[in-house]
N, C-alpha and C positions, 0 to 999 in steps of 0.2 A: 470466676468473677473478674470484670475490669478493674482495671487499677484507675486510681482517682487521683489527679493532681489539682491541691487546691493552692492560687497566689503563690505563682514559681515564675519566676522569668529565665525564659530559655535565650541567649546568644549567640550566636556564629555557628549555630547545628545548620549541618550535610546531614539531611536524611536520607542516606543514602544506603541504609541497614536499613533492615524493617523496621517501619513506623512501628511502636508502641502505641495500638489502640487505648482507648478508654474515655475515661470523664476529665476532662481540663475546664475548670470552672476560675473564673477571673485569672488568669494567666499571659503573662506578655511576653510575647516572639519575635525575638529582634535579628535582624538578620539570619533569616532561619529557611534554609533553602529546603522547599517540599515537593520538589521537581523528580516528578515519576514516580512518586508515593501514592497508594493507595490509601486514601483517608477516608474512607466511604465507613459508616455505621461508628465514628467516632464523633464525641461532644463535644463542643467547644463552647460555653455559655461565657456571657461576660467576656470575652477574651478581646486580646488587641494584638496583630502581625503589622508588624512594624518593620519596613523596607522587605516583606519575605515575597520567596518566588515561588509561584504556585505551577510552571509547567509542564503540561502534561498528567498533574494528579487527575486524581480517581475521587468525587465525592457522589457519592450515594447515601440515600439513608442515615444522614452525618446531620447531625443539627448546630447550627453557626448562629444559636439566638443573640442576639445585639454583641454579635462580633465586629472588631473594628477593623475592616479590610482598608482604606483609601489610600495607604501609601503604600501599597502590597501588589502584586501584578501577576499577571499569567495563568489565572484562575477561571476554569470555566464551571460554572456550578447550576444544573438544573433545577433549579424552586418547584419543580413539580415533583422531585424526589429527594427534595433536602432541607429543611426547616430553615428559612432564612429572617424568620421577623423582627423585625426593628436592628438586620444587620446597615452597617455603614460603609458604604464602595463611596469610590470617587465617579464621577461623568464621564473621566478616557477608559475605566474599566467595566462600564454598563453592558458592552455588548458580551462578557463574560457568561451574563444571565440571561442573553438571549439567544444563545450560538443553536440552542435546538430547534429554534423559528427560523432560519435559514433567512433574516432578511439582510437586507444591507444597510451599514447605517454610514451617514456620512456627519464629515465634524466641520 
C-alpha cells in the first residue's frame, strides 16, 4: 500500500534518495529540489511547490490535480500521460507542457 501524506509542509528537501511514492493530498513544498527523481505514478492533489526545482524528473502516470506549480521551474510534464486539471504554471514555464510537440515558442 502507498503511504499517504495529508497537510505536511516539506522544506529544503534534496531528493536525492529515492522519492517516497504515494498520495500527498494538500501539502506545501518549499524549497524542495526534485531534480532527477522519478515522480511518475505519484499523487499530488491540492498541493503547492513553492521556489522547487523540477530538473530532469520523470512524471508519468502522476496526477498534479490543482497543483500550485508558478513559482517552481524545470518541469517537463506530458498532459497526455499525467492528470493536470485545474493545475496552476506560470506563462515562462508553459513550454514545460509542450516539450512533446516539438514547437518553438518565442516570448
Amino acid at each position: 500500500m502507498s503511504d499517504i501524506f495529508n497537510d505536511q509542509t516539506f522544506k529544503n528537501l534534496n531528493l536525492t534518495t529515492p522519492f517516497k511514492k504515494g498520495e500527498y493530498d494538500t501539502c506545501i513544498f518549499i524549497h524542495c529540489d526534485f531534480s532527477n527523481i522519478d515522480i511518475s505514478e505519484t499523487h499530488f492533489i491540492d498541493c503547492k511547490f513553492d521556489e522547487c526545482e523540477f530538473l530532469n524528473s520523470t512524471f508519468s502516470d502522476a496526477n498534479l490535480e490543482r497543483v500550485d506549480l508558478r513559482t517552481s521551474h524545470g518541469f517537463i510534464i506530458d498532459p497526455n500521460h499525467n492528470c493536470i486539471k485545474k493545475a496552476k504554471i506560470s506563462l515562462y514555464d508553459l513550454p514545460g507542457l509542450l516539450t512533446q510537440y516539438d514547437i518553438e515558442i518565442e516570448t
